[in-house]
Backbone as XML, in Angstrom:
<?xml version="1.0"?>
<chain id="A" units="angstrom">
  <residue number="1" name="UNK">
    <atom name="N" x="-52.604" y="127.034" z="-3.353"/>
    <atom name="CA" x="-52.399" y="125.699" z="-3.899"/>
    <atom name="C" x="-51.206" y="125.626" z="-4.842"/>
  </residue>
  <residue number="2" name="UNK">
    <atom name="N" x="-51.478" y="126.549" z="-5.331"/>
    <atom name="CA" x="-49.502" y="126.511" z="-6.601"/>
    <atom name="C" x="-48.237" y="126.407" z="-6.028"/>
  </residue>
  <residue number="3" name="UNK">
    <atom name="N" x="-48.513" y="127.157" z="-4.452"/>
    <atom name="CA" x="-47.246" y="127.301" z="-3.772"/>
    <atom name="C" x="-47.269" y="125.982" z="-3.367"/>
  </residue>
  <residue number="4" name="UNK">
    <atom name="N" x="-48.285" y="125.735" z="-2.595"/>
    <atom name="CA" x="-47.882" y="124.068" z="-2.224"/>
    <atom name="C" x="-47.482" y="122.678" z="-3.037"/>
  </residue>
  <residue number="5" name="UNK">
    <atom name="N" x="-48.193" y="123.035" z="-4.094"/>
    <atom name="CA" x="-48.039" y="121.925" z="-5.244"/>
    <atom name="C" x="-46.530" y="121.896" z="-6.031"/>
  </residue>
  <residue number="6" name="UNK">
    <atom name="N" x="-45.825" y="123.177" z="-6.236"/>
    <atom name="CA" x="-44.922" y="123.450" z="-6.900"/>
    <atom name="C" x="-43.409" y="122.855" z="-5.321"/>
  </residue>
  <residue number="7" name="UNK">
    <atom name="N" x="-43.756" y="123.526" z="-4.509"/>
    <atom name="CA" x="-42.879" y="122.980" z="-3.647"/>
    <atom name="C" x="-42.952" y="121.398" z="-2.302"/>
  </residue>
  <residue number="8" name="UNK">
    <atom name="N" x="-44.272" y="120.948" z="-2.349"/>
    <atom name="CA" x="-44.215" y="119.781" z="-1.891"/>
    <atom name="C" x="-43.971" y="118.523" z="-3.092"/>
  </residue>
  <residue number="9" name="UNK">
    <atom name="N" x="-43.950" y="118.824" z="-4.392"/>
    <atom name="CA" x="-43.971" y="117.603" z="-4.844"/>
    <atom name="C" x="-42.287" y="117.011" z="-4.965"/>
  </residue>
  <residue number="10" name="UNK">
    <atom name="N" x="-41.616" y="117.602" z="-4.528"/>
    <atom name="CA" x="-40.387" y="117.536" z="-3.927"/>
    <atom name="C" x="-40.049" y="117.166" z="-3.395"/>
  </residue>
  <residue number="11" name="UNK">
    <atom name="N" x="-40.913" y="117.184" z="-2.042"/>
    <atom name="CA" x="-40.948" y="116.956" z="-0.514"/>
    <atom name="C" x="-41.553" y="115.001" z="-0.672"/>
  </residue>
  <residue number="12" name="UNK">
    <atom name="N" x="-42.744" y="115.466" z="-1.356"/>
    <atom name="CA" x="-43.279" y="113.723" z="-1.105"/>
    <atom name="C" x="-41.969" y="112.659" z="-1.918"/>
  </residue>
  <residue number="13" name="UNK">
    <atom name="N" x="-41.495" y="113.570" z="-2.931"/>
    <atom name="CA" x="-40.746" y="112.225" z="-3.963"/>
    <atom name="C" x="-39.684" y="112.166" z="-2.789"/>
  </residue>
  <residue number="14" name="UNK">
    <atom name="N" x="-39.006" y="113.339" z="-2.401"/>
    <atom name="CA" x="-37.772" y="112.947" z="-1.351"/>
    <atom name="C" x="-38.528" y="111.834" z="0.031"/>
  </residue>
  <residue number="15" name="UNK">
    <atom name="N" x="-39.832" y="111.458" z="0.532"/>
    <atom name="CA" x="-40.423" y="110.832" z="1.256"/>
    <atom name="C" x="-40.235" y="109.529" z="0.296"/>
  </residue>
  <residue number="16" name="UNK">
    <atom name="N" x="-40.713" y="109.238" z="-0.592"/>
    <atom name="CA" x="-41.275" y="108.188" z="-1.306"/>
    <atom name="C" x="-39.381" y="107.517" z="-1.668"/>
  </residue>
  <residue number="17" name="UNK">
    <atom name="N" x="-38.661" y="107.944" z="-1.517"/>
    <atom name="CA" x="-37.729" y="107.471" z="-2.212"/>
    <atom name="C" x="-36.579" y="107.027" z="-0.986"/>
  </residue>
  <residue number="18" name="UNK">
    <atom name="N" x="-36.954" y="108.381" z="0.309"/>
    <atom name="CA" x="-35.756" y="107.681" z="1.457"/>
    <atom name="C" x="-36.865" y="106.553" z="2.508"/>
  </residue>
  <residue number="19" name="UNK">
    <atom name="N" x="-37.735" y="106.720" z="2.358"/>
    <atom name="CA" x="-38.364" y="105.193" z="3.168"/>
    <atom name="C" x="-38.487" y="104.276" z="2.589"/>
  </residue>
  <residue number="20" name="UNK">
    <atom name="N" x="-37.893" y="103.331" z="3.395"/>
    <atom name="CA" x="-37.988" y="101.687" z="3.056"/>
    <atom name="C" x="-39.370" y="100.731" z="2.585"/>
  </residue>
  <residue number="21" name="UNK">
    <atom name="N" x="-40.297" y="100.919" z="3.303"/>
    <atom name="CA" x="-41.625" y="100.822" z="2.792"/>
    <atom name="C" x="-42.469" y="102.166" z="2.760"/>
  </residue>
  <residue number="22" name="UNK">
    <atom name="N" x="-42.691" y="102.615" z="1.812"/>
    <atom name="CA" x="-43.754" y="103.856" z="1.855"/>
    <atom name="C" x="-45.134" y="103.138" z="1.823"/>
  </residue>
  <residue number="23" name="UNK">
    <atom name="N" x="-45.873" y="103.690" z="2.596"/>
    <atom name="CA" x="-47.109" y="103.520" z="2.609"/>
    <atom name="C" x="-48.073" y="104.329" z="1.558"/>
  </residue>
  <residue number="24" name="UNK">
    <atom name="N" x="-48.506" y="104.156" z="0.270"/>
    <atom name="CA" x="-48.797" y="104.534" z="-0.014"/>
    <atom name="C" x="-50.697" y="105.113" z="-0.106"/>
  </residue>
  <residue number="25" name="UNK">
    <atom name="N" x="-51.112" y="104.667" z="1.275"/>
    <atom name="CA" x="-52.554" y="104.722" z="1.246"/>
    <atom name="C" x="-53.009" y="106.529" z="1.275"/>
  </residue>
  <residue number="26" name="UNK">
    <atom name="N" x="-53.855" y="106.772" z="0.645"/>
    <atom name="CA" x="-54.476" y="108.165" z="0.345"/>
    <atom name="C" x="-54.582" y="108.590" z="1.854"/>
  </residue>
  <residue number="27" name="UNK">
    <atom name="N" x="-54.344" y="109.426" z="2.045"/>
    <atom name="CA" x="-54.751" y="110.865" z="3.469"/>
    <atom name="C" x="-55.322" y="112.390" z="2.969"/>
  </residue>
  <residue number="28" name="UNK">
    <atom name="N" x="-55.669" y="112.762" z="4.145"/>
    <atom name="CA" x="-56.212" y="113.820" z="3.730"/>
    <atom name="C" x="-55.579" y="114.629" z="5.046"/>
  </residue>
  <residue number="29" name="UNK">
    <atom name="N" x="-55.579" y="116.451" z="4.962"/>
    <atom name="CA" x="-54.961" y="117.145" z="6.336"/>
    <atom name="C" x="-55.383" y="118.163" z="5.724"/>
  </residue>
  <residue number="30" name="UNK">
    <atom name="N" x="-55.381" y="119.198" z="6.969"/>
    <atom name="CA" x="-55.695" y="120.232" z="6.949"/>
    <atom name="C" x="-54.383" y="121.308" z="7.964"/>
  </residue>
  <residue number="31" name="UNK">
    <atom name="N" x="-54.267" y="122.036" z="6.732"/>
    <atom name="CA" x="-53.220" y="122.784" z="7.313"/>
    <atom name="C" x="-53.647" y="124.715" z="8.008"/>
  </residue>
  <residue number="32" name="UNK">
    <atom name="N" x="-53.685" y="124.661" z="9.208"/>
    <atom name="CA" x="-54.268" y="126.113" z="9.949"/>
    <atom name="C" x="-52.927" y="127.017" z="9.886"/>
  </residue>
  <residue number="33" name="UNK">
    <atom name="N" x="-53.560" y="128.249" z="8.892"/>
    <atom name="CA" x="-52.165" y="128.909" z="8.749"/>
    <atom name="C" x="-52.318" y="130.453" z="9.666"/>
  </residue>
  <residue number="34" name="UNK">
    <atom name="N" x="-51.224" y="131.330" z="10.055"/>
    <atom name="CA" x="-51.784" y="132.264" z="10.622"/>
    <atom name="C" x="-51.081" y="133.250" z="9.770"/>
  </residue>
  <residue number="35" name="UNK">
    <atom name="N" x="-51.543" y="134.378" z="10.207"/>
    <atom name="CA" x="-51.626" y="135.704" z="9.309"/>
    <atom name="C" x="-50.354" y="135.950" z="8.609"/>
  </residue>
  <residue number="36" name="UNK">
    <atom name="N" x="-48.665" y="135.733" z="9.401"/>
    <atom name="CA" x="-48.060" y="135.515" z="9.075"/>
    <atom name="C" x="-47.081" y="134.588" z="7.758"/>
  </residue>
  <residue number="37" name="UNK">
    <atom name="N" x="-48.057" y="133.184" z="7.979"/>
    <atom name="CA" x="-47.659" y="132.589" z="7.028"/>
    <atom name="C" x="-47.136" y="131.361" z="7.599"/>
  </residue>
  <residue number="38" name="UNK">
    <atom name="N" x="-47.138" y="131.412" z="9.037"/>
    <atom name="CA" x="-46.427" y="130.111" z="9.683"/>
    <atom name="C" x="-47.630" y="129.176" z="9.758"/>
  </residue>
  <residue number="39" name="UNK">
    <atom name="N" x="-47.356" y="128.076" z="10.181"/>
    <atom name="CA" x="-48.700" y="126.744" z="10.609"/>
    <atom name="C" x="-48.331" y="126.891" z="12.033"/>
  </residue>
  <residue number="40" name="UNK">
    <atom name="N" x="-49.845" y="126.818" z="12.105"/>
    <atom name="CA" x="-50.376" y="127.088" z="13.509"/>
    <atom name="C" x="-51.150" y="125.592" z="13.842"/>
  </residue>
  <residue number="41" name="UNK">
    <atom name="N" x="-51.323" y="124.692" z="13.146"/>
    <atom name="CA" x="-51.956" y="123.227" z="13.337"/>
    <atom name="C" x="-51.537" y="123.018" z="12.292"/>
  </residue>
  <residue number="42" name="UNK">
    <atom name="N" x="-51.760" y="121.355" z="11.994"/>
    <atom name="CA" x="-52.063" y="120.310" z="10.906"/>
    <atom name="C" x="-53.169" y="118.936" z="12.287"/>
  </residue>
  <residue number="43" name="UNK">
    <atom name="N" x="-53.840" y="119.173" z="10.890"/>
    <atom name="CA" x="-55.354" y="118.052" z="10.997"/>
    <atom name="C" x="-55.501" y="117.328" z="10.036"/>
  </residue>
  <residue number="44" name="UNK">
    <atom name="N" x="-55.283" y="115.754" z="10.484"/>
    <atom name="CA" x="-55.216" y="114.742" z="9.923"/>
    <atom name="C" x="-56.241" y="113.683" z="9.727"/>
  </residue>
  <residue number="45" name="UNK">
    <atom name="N" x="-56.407" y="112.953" z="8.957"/>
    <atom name="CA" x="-57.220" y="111.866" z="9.101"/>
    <atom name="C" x="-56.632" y="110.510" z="9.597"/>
  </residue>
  <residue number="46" name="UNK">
    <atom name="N" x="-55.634" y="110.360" z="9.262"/>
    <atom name="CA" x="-54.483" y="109.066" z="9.673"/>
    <atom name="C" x="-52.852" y="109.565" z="9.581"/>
  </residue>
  <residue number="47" name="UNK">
    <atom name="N" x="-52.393" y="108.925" z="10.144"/>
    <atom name="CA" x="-51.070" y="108.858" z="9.955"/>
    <atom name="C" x="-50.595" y="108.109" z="9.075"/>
  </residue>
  <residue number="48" name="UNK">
    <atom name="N" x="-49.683" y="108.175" z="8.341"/>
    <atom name="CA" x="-48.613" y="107.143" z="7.718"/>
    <atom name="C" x="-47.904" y="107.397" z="7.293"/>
  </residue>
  <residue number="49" name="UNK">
    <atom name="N" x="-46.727" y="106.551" z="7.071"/>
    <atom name="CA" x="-45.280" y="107.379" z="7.561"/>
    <atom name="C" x="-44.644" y="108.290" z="6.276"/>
  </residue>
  <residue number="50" name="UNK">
    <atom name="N" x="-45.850" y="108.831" z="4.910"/>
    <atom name="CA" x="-45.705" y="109.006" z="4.163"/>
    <atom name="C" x="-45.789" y="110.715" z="4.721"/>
  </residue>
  <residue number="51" name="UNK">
    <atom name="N" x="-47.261" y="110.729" z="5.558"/>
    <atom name="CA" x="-47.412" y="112.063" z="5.845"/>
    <atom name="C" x="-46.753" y="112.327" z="6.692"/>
  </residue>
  <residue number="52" name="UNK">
    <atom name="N" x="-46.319" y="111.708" z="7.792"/>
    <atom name="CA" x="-44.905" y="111.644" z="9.078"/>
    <atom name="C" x="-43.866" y="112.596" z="8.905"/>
  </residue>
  <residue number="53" name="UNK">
    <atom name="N" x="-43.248" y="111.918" z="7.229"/>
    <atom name="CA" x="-42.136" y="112.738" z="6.607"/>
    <atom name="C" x="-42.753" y="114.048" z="5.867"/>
  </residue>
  <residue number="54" name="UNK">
    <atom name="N" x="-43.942" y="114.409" z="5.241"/>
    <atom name="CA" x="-43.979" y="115.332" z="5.056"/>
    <atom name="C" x="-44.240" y="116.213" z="6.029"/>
  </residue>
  <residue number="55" name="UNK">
    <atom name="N" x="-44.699" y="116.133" z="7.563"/>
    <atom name="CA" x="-45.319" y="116.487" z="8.202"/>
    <atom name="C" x="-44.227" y="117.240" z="8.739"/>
  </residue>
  <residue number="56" name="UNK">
    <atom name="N" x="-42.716" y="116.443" z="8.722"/>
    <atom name="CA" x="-41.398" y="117.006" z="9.578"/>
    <atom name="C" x="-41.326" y="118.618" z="8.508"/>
  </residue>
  <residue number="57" name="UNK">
    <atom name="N" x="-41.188" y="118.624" z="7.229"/>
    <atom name="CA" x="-41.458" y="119.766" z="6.230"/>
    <atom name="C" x="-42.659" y="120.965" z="6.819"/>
  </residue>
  <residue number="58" name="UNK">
    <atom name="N" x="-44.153" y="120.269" z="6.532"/>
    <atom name="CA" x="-44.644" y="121.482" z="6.675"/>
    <atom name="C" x="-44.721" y="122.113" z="7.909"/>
  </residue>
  <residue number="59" name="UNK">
    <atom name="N" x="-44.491" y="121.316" z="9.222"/>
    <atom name="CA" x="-44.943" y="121.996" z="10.398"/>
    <atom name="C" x="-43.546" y="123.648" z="10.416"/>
  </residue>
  <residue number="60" name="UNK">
    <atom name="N" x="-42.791" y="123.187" z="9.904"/>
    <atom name="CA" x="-41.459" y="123.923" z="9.372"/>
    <atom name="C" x="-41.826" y="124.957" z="8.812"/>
  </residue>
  <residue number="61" name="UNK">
    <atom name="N" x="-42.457" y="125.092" z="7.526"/>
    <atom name="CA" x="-43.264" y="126.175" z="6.449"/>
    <atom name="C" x="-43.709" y="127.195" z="7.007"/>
  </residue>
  <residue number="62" name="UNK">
    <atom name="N" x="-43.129" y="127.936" z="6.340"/>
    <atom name="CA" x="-43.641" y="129.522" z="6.076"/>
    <atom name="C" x="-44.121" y="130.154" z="5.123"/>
  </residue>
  <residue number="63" name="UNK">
    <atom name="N" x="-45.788" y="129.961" z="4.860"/>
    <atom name="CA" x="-46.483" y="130.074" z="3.211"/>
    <atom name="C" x="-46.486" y="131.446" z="3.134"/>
  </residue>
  <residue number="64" name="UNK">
    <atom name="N" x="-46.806" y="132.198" z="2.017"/>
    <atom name="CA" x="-46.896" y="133.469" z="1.767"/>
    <atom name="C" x="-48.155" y="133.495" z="3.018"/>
  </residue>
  <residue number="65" name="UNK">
    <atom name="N" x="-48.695" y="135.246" z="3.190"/>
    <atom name="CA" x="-49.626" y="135.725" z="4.125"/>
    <atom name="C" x="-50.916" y="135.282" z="3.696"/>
  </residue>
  <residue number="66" name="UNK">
    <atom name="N" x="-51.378" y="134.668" z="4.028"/>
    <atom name="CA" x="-53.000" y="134.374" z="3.556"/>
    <atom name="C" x="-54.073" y="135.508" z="3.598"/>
  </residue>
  <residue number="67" name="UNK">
    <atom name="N" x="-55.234" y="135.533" z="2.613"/>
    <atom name="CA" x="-56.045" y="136.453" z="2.513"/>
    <atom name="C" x="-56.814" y="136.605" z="3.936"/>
  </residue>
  <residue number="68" name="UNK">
    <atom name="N" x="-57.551" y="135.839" z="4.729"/>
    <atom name="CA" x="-57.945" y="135.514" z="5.965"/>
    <atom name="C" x="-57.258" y="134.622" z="6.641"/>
  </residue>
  <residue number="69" name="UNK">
    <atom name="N" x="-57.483" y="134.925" z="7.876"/>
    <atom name="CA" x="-56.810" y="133.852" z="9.158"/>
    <atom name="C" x="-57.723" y="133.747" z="10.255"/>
  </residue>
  <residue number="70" name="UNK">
    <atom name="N" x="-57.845" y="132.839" z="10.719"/>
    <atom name="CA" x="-56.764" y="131.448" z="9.958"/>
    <atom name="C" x="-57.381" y="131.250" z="9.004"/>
  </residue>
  <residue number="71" name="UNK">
    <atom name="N" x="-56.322" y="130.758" z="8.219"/>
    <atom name="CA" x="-56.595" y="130.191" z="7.008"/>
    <atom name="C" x="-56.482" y="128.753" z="6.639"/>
  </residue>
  <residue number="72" name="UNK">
    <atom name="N" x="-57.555" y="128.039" z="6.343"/>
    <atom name="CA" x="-57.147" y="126.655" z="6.380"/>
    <atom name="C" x="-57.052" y="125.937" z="4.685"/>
  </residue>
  <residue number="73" name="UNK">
    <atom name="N" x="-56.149" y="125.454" z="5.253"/>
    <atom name="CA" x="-55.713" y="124.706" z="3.542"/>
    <atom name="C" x="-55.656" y="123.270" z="3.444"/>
  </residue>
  <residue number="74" name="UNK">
    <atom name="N" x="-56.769" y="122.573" z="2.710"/>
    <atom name="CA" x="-57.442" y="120.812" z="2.548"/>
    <atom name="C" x="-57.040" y="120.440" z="1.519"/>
  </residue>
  <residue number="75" name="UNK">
    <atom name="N" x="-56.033" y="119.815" z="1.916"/>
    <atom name="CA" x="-55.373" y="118.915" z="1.056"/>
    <atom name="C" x="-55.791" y="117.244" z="1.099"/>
  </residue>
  <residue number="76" name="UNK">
    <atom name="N" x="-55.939" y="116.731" z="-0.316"/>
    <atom name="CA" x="-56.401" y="115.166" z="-0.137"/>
    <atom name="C" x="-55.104" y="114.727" z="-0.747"/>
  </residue>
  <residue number="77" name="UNK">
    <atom name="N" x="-54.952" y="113.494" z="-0.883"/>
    <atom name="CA" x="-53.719" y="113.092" z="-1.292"/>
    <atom name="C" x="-54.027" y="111.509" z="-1.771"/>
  </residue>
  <residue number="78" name="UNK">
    <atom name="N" x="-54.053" y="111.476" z="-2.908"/>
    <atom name="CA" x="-54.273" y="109.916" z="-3.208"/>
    <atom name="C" x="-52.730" y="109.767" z="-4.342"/>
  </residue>
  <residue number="79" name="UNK">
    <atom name="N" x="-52.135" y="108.479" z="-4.313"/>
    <atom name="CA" x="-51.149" y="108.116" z="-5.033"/>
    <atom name="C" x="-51.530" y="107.336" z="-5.897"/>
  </residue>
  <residue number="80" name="UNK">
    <atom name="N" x="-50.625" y="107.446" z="-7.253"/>
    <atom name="CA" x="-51.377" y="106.133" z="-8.091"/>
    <atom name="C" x="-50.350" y="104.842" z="-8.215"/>
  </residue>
  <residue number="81" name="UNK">
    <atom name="N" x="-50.324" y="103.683" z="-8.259"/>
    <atom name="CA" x="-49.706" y="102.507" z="-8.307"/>
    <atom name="C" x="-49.107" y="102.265" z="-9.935"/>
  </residue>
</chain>
């Protein structure tokens, strides 16, 4: 979670700032990592074009090696107004 938090909050402000309307409604995903460190899935609850743009980022990512694999990582995501 530090790795993700420290380097996506980067990722969402660069989302939130180059789209024209951001959608800001809460999502939730699940990211399946493999032993390596690459993503092997993302599992979503909705789309919107908030997670779209982050989505072009993590499918990209290469997290450190996870303790077990797969390893899944649940992320919720609510924004505040």
């Amino acid at each position: 979670m530090p790795y993700f938090g420290k380097k996506y909050a980067n990722v969402f402000k660069h989302c939130f700032d180059t789209l024209s309307k951001p959608d800001d409604q809460a999502f939730t995903f699940v990211v399946a990592i493999n032993p390596d460190g690459r993503v092997l899935r993302v599992y979503r609850n909705i789309e919107t074009n908030i997670f779209l743009c982050m989505n072009e980022w993590l499918t990209q990512e290469r997290f450190p090696p996870p303790p077990v694999t797969p390893y899944f990582l649940h992320i919720e995501m609510r924004f505040k107004k």
